[in-house]
N, C-alpha and C positions, 0 to 999 in steps of 0.2 A: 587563470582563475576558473573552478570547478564552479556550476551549480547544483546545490541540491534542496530538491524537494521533499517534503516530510508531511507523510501524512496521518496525521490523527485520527482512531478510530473509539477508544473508549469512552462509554457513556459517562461515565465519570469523570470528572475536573479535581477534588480531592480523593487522596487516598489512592490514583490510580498508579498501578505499577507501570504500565507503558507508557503513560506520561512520565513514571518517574524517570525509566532507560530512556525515553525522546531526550531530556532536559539532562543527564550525562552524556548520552551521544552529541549535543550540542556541545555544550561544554568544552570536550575534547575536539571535536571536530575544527571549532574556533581556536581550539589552540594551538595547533597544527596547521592550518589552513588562514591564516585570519584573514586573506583577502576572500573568501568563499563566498557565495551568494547562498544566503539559507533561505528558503520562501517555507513557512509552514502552514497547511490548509489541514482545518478541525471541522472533522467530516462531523462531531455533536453537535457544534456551537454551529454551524453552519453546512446542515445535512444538503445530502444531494438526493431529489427525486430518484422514484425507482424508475427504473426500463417501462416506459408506457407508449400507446398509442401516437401522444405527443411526438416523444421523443423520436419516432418509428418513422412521422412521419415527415421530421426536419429532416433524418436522414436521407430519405428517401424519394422526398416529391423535389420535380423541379423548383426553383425560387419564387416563380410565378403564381404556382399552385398552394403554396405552405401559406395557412392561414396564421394569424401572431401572434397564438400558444405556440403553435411548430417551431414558428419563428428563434422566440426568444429557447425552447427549449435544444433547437438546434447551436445557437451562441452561448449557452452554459457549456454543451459536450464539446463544442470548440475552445472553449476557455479552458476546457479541466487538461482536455487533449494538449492544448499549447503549452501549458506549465509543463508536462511531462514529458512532448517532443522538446524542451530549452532543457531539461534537467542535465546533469551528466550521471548525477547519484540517487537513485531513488531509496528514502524510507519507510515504511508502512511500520506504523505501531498499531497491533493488532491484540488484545486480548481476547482470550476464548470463548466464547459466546455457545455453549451447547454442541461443544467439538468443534464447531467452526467457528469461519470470520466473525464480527459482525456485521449486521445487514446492511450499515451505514459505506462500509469498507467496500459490498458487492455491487453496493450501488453504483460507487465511484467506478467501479471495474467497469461496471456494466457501459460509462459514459466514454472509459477512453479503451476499446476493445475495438478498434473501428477498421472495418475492413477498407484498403486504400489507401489509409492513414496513418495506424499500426501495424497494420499485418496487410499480407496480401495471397491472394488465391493462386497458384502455379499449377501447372502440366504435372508438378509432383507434388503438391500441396499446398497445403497453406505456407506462408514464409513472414518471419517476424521482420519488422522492420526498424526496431530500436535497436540494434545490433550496439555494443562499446558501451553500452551503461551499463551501470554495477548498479545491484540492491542490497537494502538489508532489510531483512524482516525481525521488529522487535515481537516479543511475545510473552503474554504472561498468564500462568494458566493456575487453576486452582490444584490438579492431578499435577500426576506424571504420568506424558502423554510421548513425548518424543521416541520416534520407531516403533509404536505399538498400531494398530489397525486403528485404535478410535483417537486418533489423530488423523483431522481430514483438512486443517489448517495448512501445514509444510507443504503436503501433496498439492493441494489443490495448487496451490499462490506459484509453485514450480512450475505448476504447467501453465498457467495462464501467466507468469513471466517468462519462460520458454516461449511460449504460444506468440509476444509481442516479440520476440528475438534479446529477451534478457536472459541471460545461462550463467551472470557472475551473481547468484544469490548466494547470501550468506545469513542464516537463521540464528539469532541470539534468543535463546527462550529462560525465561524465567518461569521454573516448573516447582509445584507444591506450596503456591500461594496459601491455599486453604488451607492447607493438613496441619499449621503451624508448628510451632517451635523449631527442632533444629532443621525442618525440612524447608520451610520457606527462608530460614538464612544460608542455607546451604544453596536454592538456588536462586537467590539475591546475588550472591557472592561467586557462583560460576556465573552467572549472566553478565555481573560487571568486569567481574577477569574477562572473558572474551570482548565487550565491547572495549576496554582500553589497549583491547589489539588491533581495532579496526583504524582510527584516526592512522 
């Protein structure tokens, strides 16, 4: 039995395209897997604080010292960190937010980024320490962005899943939402061809 973690980043509940690909990547996932563990966390309905003071100083101060803002801010980044040190498959439904993530998505980054815990510092650098999980990154974007410079979505989420020791990413994008007609069913329809090749 695999677990996978999925996580929700679009502001939207109707209408949204990366909910729609989360809710066929499920689908399919279940139907291939059906003993799977699927855990889904919806970074809208239930945002995660950004990177603060707080949070800086659960990290950081002995147990003695962290007052219980620190406290409780330091057992969120432990809670979000646990879910995704148990995963084996990690998903991020990510729509494009002004070329990038959304802020809701960096936040979460921001809480399981943790040196000693994800990564660690060596003699030759940093080293990731989720090694053997797979991701997939959904995406849905109003252009057509994939390969061009102002796409800073792919690049970025590669290196900060590189960066935790993830290297099996695989990007399903859903491109030309906006420009309608035959461009957003053209990339409906490559987005779901490639997701019914993942399961």
């Amino acid at each position: 039995m695999s677990r996978v973690l999925i996580i929700e980043s679009s502001a939207r509940q109707q209408d949204s395209v990366s909910r729609q690909l989360t809710q066929t990547f499920i689908r399919q996932w279940q139907t291939a897997h059906p003993n799977d563990q699927i855990t889904v966390r919806d970074l809208a309905v239930n945002p995660v604080p950004h990177l603060d003071i707080n949070l800086l100083g659960g990290w950081m101060k002995p147990a003695e010292q962290r007052n219980d803002i620190e406290q409780v801010s330091l057992e969120r980044s432990n809670q979000l960190t646990d879910e995704l040190l148990a995963a084996d498959v990690l998903v991020m439904a990510a729509p494009m937010y002004n070329f990038a993530i959304p802020s809701t998505l960096k936040a979460w980054l921001d809480h399981v980024l943790r040196a000693g815990v994800t990564f660690k510092y060596t003699d030759t650098g940093p080293q990731g320490l989720l090694s053997g999980k797979r991701a997939y990154v959904l995406t849905a974007r109003g252009g057509i962005y994939a390969g061009s410079t102002a796409d800073h979505q792919e690049p970025y989420l590669r290196q900060v899943m590189g960066f935790i020791g993830i290297h099996d990413v695989t990007f399903i994008h859903a491109e030309g939402m906006n420009l309608g007609g035959d461009f957003q069913e053209k990339g409906l329809s490559q987005a779901n061809a490639k997701l019914s090749q993942v399961a």
